[in-house]
C-alpha positions as CSV (number, residue, x, y, z in Angstrom):
1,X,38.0,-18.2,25.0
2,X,36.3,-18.8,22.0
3,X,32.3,-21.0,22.1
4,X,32.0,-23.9,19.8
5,X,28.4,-24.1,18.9
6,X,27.2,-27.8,19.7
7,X,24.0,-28.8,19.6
8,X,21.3,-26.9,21.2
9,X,19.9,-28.2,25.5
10,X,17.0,-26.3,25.4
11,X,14.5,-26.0,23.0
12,X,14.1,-22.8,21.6
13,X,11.1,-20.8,22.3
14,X,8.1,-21.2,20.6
15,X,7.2,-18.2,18.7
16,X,3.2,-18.1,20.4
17,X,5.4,-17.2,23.5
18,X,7.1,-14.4,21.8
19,X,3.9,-13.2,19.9
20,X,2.7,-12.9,24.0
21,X,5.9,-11.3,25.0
22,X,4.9,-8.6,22.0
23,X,1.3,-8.1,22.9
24,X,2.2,-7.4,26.7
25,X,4.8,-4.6,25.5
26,X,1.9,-3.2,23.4
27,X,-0.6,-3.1,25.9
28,X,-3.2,-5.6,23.8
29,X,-5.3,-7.7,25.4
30,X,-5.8,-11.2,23.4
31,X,-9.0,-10.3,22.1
32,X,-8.2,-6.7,20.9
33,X,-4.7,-8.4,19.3
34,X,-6.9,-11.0,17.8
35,X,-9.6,-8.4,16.6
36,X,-6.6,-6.3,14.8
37,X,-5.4,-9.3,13.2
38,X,-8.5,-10.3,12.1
39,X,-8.7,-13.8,13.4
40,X,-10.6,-15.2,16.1
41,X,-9.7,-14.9,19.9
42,X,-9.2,-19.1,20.5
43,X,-6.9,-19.0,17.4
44,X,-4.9,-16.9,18.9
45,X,-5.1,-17.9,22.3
46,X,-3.8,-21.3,21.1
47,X,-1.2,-19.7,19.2
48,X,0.1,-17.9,22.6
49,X,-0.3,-20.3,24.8
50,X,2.0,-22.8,23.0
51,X,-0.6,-24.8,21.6
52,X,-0.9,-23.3,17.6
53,X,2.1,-23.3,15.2
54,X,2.1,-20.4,13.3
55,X,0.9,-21.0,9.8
56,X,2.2,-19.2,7.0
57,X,-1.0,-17.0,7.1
58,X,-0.6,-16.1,10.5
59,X,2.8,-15.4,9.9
60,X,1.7,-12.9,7.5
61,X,-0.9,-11.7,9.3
62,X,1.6,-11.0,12.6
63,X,4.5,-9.9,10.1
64,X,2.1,-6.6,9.5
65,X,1.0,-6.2,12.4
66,X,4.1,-6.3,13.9
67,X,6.2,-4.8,11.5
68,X,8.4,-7.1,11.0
69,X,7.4,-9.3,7.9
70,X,6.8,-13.0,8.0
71,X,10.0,-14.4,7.8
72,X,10.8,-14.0,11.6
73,X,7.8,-15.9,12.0
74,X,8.7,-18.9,9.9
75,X,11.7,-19.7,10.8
76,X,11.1,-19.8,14.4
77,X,8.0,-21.9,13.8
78,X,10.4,-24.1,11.9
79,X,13.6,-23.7,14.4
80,X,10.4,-25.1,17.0
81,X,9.3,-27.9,14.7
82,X,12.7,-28.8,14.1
83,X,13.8,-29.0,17.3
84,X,10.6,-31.2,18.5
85,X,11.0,-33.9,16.0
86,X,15.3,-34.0,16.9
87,X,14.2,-34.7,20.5
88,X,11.2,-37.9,19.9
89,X,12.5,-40.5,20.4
90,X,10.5,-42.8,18.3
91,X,11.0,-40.5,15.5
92,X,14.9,-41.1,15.5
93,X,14.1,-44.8,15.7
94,X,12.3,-44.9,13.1
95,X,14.5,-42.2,10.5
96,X,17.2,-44.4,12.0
97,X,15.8,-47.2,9.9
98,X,15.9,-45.3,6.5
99,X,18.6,-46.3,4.0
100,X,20.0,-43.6,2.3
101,X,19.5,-43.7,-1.5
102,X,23.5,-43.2,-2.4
């Protein structure tokens, strides 16, 4: 039995929940992660508790840090972002009202 992928139910997770999930495997309180990253604790507070996208800095920042290099962090920032605006509704109403130049 084979999945077709359709379009995605839940939203993916945000990658502040993920950046959390990696700081409780490494033992790191907020405000030693955000000392080692060299950022202030509320920026990354916001950025784990869902309220911060991760810029391209931070994703830089965190791609050191981490080990695993920005990219991760981008395109799950962007897979978020995405999602988000495919979900408003007054966003599709309004795109809906764009006529396509060809």
């Amino acid at each position: 039995m084979s999945i077709a992928a359709g379009p995605r139910v839940r939203p993916p997770i945000h990658p502040g929940a993920v950046v959390r999930l990696e700081l409780e495997d490494l033992g790191l309180s907020i405000t030693e992660a955000a000392k080692r990253l060299r950022v202030s604790r509320r920026t990354l507070s916001e950025l784990v508790n869902e309220g911060r996208a991760v810029s391209p800095e931070m994703a830089l920042r965190l791609g050191r840090f981490l080990g695993n290099g920005p990219d991760i962090w981008l395109r799950m920032q962007m897979t978020w972002d995405r999602w988000q605006v495919e979900h408003d509704e007054e966003t599709l109403k309004e795109v809906g009202k764009i006529e396509p130049a060809a």
